[in-house]
C-alpha positions as CSV (number, residue, x, y, z in Angstrom):
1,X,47.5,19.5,-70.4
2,X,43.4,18.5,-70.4
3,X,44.4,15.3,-69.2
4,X,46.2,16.8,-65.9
5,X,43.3,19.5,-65.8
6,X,40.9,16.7,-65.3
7,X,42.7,14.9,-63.4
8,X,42.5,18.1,-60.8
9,X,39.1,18.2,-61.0
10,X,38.4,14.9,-60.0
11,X,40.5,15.4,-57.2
12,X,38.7,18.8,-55.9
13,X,35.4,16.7,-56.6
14,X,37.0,13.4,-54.0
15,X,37.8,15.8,-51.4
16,X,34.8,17.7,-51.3
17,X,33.1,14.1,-50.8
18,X,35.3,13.0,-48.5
19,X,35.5,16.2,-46.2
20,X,31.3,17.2,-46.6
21,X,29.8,13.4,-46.3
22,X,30.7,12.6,-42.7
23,X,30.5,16.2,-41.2
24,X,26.7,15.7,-42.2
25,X,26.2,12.9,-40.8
26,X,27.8,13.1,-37.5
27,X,25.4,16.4,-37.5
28,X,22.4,14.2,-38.1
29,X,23.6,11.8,-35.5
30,X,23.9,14.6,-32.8
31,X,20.6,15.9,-33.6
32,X,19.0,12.9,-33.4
33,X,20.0,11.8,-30.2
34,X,19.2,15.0,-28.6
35,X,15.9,14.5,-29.9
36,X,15.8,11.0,-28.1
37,X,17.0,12.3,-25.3
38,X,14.4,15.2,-24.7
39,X,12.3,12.7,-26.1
40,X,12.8,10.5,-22.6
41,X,13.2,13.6,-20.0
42,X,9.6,14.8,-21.2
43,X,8.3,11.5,-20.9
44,X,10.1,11.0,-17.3
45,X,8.0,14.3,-16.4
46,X,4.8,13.3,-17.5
47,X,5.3,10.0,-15.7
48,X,6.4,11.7,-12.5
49,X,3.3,14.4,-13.2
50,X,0.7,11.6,-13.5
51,X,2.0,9.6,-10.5
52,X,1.9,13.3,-8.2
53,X,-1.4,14.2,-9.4
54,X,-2.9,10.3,-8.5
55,X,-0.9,10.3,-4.9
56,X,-2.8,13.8,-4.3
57,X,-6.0,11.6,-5.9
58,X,-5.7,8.9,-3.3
59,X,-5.3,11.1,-0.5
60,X,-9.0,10.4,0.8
61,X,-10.4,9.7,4.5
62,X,-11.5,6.0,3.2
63,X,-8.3,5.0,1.7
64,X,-6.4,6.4,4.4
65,X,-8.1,4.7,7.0
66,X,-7.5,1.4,5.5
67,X,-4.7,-0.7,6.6
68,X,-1.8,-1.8,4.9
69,X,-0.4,-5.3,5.9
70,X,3.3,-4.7,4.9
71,X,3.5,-1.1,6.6
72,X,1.4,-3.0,9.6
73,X,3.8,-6.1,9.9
74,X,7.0,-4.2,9.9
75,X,6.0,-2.1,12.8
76,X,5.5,-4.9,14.8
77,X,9.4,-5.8,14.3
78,X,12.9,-4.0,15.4
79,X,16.4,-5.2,14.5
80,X,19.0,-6.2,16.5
81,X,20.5,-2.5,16.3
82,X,17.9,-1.1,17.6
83,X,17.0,-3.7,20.6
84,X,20.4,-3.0,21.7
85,X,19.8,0.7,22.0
86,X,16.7,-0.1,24.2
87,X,18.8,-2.4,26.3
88,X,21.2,0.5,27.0
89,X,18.7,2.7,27.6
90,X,17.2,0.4,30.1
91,X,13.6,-0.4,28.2
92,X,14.4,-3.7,27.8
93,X,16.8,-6.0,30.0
94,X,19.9,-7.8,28.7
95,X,18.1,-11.7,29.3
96,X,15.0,-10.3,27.3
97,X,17.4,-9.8,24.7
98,X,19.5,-12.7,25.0
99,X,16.2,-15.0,24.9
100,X,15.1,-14.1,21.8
101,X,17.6,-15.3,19.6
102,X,16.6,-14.1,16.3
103,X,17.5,-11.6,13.9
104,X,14.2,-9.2,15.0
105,X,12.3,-8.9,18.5
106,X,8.7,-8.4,18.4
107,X,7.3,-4.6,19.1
108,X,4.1,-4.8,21.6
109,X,0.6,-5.3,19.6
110,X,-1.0,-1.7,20.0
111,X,-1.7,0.0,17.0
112,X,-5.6,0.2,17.7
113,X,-6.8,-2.2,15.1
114,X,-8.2,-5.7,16.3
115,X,-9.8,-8.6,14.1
116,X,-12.7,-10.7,14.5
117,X,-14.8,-7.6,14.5
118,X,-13.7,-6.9,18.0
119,X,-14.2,-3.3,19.1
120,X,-12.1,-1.3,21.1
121,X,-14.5,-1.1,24.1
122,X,-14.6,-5.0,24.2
123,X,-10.6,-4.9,24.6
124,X,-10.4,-2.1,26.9
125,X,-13.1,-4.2,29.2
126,X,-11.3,-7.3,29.3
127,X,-7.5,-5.6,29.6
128,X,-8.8,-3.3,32.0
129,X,-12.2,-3.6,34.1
130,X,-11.5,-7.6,34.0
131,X,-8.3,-7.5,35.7
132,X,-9.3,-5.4,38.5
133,X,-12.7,-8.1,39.0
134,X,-10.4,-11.0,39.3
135,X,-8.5,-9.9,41.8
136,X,-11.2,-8.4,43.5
137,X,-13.5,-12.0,43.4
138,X,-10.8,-14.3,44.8
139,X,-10.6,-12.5,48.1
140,X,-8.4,-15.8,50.1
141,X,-5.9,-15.5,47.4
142,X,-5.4,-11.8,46.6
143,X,-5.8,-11.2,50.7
144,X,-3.8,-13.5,51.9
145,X,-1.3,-15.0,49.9
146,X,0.2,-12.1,47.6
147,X,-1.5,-9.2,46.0
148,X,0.4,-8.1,44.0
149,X,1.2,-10.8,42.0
150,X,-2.3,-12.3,41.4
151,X,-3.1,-8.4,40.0
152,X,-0.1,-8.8,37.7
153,X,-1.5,-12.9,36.5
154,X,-4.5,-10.9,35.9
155,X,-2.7,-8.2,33.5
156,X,-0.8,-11.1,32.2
157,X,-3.4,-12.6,31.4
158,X,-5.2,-10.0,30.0
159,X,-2.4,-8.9,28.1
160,X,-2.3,-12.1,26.3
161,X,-6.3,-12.0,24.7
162,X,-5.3,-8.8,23.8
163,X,-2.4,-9.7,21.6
164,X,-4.5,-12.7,20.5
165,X,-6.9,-9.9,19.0
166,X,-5.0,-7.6,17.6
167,X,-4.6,-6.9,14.1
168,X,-0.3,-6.6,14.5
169,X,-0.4,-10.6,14.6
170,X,-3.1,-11.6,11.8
171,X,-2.1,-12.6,8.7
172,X,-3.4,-10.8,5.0
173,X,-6.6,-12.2,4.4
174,X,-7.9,-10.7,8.4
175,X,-6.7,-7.4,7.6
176,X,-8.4,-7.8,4.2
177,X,-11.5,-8.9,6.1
178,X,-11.0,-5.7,8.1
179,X,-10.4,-3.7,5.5
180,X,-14.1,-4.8,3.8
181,X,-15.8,-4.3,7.5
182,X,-14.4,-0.7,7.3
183,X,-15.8,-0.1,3.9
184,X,-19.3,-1.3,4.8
185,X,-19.3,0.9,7.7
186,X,-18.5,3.6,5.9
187,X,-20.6,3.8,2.7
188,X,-23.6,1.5,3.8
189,X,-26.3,3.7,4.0
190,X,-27.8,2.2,6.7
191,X,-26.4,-0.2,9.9
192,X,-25.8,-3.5,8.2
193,X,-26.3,-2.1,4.4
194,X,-23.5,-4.4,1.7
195,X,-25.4,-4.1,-1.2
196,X,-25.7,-0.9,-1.9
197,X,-23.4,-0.1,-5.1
198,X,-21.3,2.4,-2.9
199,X,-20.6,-0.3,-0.9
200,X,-19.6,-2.7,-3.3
201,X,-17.5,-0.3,-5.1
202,X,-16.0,0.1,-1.8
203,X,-15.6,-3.7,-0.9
204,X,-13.7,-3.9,-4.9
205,X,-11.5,-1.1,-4.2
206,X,-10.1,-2.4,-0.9
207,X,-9.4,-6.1,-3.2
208,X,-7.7,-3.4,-6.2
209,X,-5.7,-2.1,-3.7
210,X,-4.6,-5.5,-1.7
211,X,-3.8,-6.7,-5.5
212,X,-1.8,-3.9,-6.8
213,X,0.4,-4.3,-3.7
214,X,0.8,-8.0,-4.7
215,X,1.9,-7.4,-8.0
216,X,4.5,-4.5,-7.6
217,X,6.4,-7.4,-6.1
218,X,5.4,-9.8,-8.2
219,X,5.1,-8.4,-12.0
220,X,4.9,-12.2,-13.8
221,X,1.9,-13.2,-11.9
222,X,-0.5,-13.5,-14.8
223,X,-3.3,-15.1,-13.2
224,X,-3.7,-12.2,-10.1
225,X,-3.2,-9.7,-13.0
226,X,-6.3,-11.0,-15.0
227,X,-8.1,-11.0,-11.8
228,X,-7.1,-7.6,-11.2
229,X,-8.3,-6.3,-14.6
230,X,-11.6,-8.2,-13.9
231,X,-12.3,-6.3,-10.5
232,X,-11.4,-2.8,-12.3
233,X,-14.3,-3.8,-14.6
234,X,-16.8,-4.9,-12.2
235,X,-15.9,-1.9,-10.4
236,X,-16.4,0.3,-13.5
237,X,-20.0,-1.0,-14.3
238,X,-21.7,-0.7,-10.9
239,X,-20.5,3.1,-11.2
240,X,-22.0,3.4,-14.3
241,X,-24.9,1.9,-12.4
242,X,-24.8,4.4,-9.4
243,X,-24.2,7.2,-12.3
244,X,-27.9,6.3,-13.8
245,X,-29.1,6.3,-10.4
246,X,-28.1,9.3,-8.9
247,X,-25.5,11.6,-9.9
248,X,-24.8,13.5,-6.9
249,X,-24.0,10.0,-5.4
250,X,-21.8,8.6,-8.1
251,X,-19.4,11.9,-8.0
252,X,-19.3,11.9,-4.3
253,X,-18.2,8.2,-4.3
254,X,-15.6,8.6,-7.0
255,X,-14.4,11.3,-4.7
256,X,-14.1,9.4,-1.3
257,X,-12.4,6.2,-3.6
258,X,-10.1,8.4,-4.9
259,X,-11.3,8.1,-8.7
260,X,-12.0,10.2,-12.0
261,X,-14.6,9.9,-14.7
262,X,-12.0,8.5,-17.4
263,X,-10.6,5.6,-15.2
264,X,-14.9,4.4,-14.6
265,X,-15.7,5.9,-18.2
266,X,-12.5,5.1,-20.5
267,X,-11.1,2.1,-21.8
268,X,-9.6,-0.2,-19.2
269,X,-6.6,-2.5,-20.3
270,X,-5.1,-5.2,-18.9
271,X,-1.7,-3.5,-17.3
272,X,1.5,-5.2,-18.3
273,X,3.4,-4.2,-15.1
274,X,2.0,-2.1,-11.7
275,X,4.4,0.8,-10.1
């Protein structure tokens, strides 16, 4: 009789372990990836806060006015799709089309920006005024032969230094060299003025910027990446600089670059990958 008595003891004892051991631990389990996954929404926010709070950051005159070359180049291009929309709506005719051959047609060059530190008023003289004195200087060809077409030679002609000029048709490093012209003009203190530290923070910006657009594309290039990390450096000791110079000036340029006081102040790493 003890021996059965124990017997049922040890049996209550087994199926308490067997029915109590797993429901715990399947509760642990649950809990625990809840945590992890509250764990990555609230990191997800943060993320998308920081990135919000450093597009309104870089919403500035300066860095708006700089160019981008990829936003720039693919302007300057339309597909097939849309070349024969412009063919049926009469902009461009079917042998325009057909003599192109390729999977994108060139837009016309005028978005405004020219290299070679040409200005505006230079182009407008030579696609404009010079037309009009060509014509008007060869008076035994324009008089008597044809008109009309040595005026259009002439807006041919000057069509074609104009597209030489433009920025649509340069490659990186002129709209870098752009870019740098723009960022003298704007912080030098005085016509011609490169070394002011304004300026040079400027000029080191506009190189940040051109690399960080490098190496979202290309995230194992280790070498631009140290050079990167070197230029936020140099750029966070000639602040420091202007700071022990003049205060109202270093605040002023952190807020036309589009900077705060811990990315010049703070520690800065070497990032191992650029959204």
């Amino acid at each position: 009789m003890l021996r059965s008595a124990n017997a049922f003891s040890q049996a209550v004892r087994t199926v308490r372990a067997v029915h109590t051991t797993p429901a715990f631990a399947a509760k642990r389990r649950n809990n625990r990836k809840a945590e992890l996954e509250a764990q990555r929404n609230a990191e997800a926010e943060a993320a998308r806060r920081a990135q919000e709070q450093l597009r309104k950051l870089k919403d500035t005159n300066f860095l708006n006015s700089l160019v981008n070359p990829e936003k720039l180049f693919s302007t300057t291009q339309i597909s097939q799709e849309d070349a024969a929309a412009a063919v049926s709506s009469g902009q461009m005719s079917s042998q325009q089309q057909a003599s192109e051959g390729a999977s994108v047609i060139r837009r016309e060059a005028n978005s405004g920006h020219f290299a070679c530190h040409v200005q505006p008023a230079e182009v407008k003289l030579v696609t404009e005024v010079a037309p009009k004195a060509m014509v008007g200087s060869d008076f035994r060809f324009s008089l008597q032969v044809m008109p009309e077409l040595a005026e259009k030679s002439a807006h041919i002609q000057a069509d074609i230094v104009r597209r030489v000029v433009s920025l649509d048709n340069a490659n990186s490093s002129a709209i870098m060299h752009y870019n740098i012209s723009n960022a003298v003009k704007t912080f030098g203190r005085s016509e011609g003025d490169s070394g002011s530290p304004e300026v040079q923070a400027a000029v080191w910006t506009v190189r940040i910027n051109n690399l960080e657009e490098h190496l979202r594309g290309h995230n194992k290039d280790h070498h631009n990446r140290r050079a990167y990390t070197k230029l936020l450096h140099k750029r966070a000791k000639m602040l420091k600089y202007l700071k022990r110079e003049s205060l109202e000036r270093y605040y002023l340029c952190l807020k036309q670059l589009g900077l705060t006081k811990e990315m010049v102040e703070g520690e800065i790493l070497q990032p191992k990958r650029i959204f």
